[in-house]
C-alpha positions as CSV (number, residue, x, y, z in Angstrom):
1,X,9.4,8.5,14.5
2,X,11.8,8.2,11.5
3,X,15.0,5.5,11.7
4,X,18.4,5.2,10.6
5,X,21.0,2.9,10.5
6,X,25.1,4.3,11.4
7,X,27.8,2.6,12.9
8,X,28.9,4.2,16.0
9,X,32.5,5.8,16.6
10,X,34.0,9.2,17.3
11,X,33.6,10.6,14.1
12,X,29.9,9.7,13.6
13,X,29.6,12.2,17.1
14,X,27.7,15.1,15.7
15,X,25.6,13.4,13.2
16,X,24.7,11.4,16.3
17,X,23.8,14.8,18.0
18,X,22.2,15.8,15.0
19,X,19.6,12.5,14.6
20,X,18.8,13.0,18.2
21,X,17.9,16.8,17.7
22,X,15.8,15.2,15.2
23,X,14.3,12.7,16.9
24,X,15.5,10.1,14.8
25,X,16.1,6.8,16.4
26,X,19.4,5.0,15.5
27,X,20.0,1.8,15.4
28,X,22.5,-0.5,15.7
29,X,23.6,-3.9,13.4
30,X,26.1,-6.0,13.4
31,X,29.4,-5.5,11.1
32,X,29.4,-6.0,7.9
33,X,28.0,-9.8,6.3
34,X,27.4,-10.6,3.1
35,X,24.5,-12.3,4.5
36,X,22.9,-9.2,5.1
37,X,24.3,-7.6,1.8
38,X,22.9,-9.4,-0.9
39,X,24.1,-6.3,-3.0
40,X,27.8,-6.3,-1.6
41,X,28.9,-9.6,-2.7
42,X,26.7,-10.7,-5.8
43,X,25.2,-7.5,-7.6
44,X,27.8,-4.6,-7.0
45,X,30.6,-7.2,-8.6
46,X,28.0,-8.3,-11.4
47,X,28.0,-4.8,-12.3
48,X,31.3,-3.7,-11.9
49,X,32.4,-6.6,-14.3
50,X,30.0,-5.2,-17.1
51,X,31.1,-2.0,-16.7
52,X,34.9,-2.3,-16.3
53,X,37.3,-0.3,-18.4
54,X,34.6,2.1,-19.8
55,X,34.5,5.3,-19.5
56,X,31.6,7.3,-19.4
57,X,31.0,11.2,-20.8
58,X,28.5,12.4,-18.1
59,X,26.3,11.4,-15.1
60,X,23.7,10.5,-18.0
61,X,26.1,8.1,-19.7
62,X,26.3,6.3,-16.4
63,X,22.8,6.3,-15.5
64,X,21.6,4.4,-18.9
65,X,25.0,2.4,-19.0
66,X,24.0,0.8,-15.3
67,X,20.8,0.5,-15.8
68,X,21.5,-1.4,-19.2
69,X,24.2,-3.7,-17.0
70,X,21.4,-4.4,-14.1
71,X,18.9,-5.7,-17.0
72,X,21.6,-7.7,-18.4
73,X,21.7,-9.8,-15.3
74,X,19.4,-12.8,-16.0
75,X,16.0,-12.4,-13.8
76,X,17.1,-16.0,-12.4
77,X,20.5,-15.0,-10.6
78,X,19.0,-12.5,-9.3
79,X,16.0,-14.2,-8.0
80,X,18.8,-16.9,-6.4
81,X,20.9,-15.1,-5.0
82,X,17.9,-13.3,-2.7
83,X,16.5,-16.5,-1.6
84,X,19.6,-18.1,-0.8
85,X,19.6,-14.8,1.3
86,X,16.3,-14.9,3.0
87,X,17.3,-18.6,3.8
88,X,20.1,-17.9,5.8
């Protein structure tokens, strides 16, 4: 049986319906944390800060140019930042 993860409310009602048709189990968490969102509060703004006030030509352009800003993070942050998460 498959899983998913989706915040319940009134507008989530018929993909609801749908994932049970499905048979797919969903599963509730807890509102947001940045202790569960590693991503949220450490790489997303790492990225957006290399990236800010560029503009890019095509979906292409914004491929490389992200990938370029995720290897210009130093190996080391990143490797903090996820065990300060795992600690927590």
């Amino acid at each position: 049986m498959q899983k998913w993860s989706q915040r319940s409310s009134p507008k989530n009602k018929s993909i609801e319906e749908f994932l049970a048709t499905k048979q797919i189990t969903v599963l509730e968490h807890p509102a947001y944390s940045p202790d569960q969102a590693p991503s949220d509060f450490f790489l997303f703004p790492k990225i957006k800060e290399i990236l800010k006030e560029r503009h890019f030509d095509d979906i292409d352009d914004i491929r490389s140019n992200t990938t370029a800003a995720l290897n210009a993070i130093p190996q080391n942050q990143l490797q903090s930042c996820f065990e300060g998460w795992a600690r927590r």
